[in-house]
N, C-alpha and C positions, 0 to 999 in steps of 0.2 A: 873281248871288246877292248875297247883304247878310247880314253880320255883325253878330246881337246881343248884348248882353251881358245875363244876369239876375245881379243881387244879391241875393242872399238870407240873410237871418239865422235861424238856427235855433237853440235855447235847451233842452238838455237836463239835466234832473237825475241824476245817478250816485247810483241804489240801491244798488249794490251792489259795488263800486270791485272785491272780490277778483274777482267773474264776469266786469267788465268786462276785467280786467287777461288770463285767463284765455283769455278767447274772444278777445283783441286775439291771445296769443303762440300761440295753435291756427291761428289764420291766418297769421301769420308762417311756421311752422312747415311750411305749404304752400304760400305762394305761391310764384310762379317768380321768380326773378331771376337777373339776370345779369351772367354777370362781366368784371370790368375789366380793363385792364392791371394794376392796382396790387391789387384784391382778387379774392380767387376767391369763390363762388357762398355756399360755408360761412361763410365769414370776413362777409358782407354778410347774411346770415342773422343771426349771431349777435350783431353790431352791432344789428340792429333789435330784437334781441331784451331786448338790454340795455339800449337805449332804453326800452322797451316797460314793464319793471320796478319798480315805483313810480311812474310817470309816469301819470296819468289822462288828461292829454292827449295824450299821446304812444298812447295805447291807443286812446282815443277814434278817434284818425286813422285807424287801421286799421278800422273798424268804417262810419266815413262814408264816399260814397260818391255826390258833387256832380252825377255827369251821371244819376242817378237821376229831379232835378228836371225833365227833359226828358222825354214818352214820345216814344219809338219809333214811327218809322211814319207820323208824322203831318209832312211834308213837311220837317222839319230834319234835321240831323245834327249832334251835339256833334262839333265840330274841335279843343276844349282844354276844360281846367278845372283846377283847383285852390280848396283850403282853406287855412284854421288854424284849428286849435282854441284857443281863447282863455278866459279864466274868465270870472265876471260882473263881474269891472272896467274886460272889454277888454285883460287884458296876458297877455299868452303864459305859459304856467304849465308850460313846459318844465323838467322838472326837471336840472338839473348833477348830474353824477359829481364825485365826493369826488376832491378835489383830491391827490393819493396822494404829489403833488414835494413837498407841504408836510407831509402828515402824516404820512412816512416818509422826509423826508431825511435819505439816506445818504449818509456821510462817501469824499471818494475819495481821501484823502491817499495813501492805502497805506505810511502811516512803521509801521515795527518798533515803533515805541512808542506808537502810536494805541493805546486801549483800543476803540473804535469797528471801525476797521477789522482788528484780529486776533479779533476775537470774532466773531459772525452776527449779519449785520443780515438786515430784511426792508427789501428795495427799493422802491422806487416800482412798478417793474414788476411783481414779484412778487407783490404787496399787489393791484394792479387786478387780476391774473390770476384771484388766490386769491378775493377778492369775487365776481366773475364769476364763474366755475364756483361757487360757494356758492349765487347764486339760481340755478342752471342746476340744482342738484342739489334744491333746497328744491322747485323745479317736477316734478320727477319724482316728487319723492317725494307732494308732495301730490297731483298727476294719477294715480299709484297709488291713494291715499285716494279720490278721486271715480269710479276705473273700476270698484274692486275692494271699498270699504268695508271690513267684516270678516274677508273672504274668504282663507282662508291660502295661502301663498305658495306655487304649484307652478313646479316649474322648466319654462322656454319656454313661458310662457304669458301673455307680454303687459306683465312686470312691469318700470317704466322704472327704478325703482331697488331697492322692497326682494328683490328677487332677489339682489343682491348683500351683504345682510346675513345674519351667523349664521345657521345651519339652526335655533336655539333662537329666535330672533326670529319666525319666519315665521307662527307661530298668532296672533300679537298681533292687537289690534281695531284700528278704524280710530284711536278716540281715541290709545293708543300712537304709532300712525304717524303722526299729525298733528305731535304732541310731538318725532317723528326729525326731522320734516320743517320744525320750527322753532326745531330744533337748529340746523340750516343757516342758516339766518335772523339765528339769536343771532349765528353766529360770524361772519357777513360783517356787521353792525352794530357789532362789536369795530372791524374793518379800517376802518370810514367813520369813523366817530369817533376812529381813529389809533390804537387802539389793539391790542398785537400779540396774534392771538386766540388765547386758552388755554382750554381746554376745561372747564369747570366739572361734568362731570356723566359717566356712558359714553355717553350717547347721541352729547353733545357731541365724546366722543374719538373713535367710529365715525366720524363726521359728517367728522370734521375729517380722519381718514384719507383716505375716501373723497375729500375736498378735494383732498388732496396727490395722489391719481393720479389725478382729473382733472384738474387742474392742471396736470401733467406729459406727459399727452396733450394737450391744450387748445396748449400752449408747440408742443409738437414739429408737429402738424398744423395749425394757424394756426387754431384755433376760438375757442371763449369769452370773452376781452375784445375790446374792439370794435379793430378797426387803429387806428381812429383814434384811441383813447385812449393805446395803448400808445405811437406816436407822437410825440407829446406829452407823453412822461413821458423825462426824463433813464435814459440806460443806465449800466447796472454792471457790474461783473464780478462779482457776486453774485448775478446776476441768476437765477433760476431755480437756484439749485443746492439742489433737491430736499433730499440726505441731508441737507446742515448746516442745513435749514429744519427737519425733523423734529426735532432736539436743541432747536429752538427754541420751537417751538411745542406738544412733547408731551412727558411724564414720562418713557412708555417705551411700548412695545406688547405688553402683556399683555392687550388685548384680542382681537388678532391670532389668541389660540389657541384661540380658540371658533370658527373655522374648520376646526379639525385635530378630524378625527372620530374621531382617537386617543385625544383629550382632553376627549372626551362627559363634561358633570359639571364640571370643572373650573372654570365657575360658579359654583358652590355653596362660599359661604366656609368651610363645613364639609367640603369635599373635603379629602383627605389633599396632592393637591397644592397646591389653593390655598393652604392656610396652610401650606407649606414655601416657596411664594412669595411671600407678603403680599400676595398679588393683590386679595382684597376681595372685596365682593359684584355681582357682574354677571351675576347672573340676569334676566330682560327688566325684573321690576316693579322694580328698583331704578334702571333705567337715567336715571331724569331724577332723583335724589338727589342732590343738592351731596357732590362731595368734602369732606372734612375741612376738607382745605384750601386749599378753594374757595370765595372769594364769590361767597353768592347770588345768581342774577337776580332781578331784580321778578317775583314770582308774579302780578300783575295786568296784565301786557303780554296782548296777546293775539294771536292767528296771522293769517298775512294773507290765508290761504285755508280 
């Protein structure tokens, strides 16, 4: 038998970067893989995943598919293959995760008189985890928009996140849930660019709840940011501590009670309790409204799905 090699170049255009992104993490999302001594099966799932995220060639990968160029049948058998995907200059257009050691180094003196260390920080580790689960949560939420459109929320029927939002959310259109769903988006863009994410809006503070327990499941079962990042990010002893992160990143949780179906109404800044609490309006149509005092995001960004 005799060994040949084919080269081939192949040159495609990305229409549509969100479908691609899309259909790359539907395929992640199934294929089999297997586990290591050092990662389990989840943990190598969700790395790929988070590769997959903004990366166009990283997406691309999954969608190509080199021993294709061979038919079947006709006296060879492909015995190896491999790619890369590369842009039109020829250089690898693999995208980097946000450097987290630099844009959230924390202090480890642990002195009595640090202001740094007796206050909350967010860690290095913390900050990847929290980014992470933010696109993990922005993807369910928009994959709800593309299964379900307008469709209102019934329970056990398929919904990968807004099932977990208020019983008063659940009528919303898709445009609304686009909006929840780039809620998640705005606040892990906070986290890349260093900065600590604070919720500018309700959607942003639902958003940012739901953050915090995935986050906190993501830590405890070894899911959401990739091993390998976390890895390579200096540890602390602040590292995941959940409650002193919520004093950090939120006013308070008065959204919380639009869960309590004791508290039907309570929305409504004309409710009797809402203005004995100074709760505000968090009815669904106010949900993307700038706090007071909250700066605005750019009205003219736009969604990445």
């Amino acid at each position: 038998m005799r060994r040949l090699t084919i080269n081939a170049k192949v040159t495609v255009e990305v229409t549509d970067a969100q479908a691609l992104e899309a259909e790359a993490l539907r395929r992640v999302a199934v294929a089999e893989f297997v586990a290591d001594a050092d990662h389990s099966v989840e943990e190598i799932r969700a790395a790929e995943s988070a590769d997959v995220r903004g990366d166009m060639a990283a997406a691309l990968s999954w969608l190509t598919n080199e021993d294709a160029i061979v038919e079947a049948g006709a006296g060879v058998m492909v015995v190896g293959s491999t790619h890369e995907v590369v842009n039109g200059d020829g250089v690898n257009e693999r995208k980097p995760s946000p450097d987290f050691a630099v844009l959230f180094a924390a202090c480890q003196c642990g002195g009595d008189d640090c202001e740094a260390c007796s206050g909350v920080q967010l860690t290095p580790r913390t900050a990847a985890m929290l980014w992470s689960v933010a696109q993990i949560d922005a993807d369910f939420a928009y994959d709800d928009v593309q299964q379900h459109g307008d469709d209102p929320v019934v329970e056990d029927d398929g919904w990968a996140l807004f099932g977990d939002y208020p019983r008063i959310t659940w009528s919303q259109d898709a445009v609304w849930r686009r909006q929840a769903a780039r809620a998640f988006d705005d606040l892990a863009e906070d986290l890349a660019s260093g900065r600590v994410p604070s919720p500018t809006c309700p959607g942003e503070e639902m958003a940012m709840h739901l953050m915090l327990r995935s986050a906190q499941s993501a830590a405890q079962d070894g899911w959401g940011a990739s091993p390998v990042m976390l890895a390579g990010l200096p540890e602390h002893t602040d590292d995941y501590d959940w409650d002193l992160l919520f004093d950090l990143v939120l006013q308070d949780d008065d959204i919380l009670q639009l869960f309590d179906e004791q508290l039907d109404g309570i929305e409504d800044p004309e409710a009797e309790a809402n203005r004995g609490s100074g709760m505000g309006d968090y009815r669904p149509a106010a949900w993307f409204r700038p706090f007071l005092n909250a700066t605005r995001r750019d009205g003219r960004r736009g969604f990445r799905r």
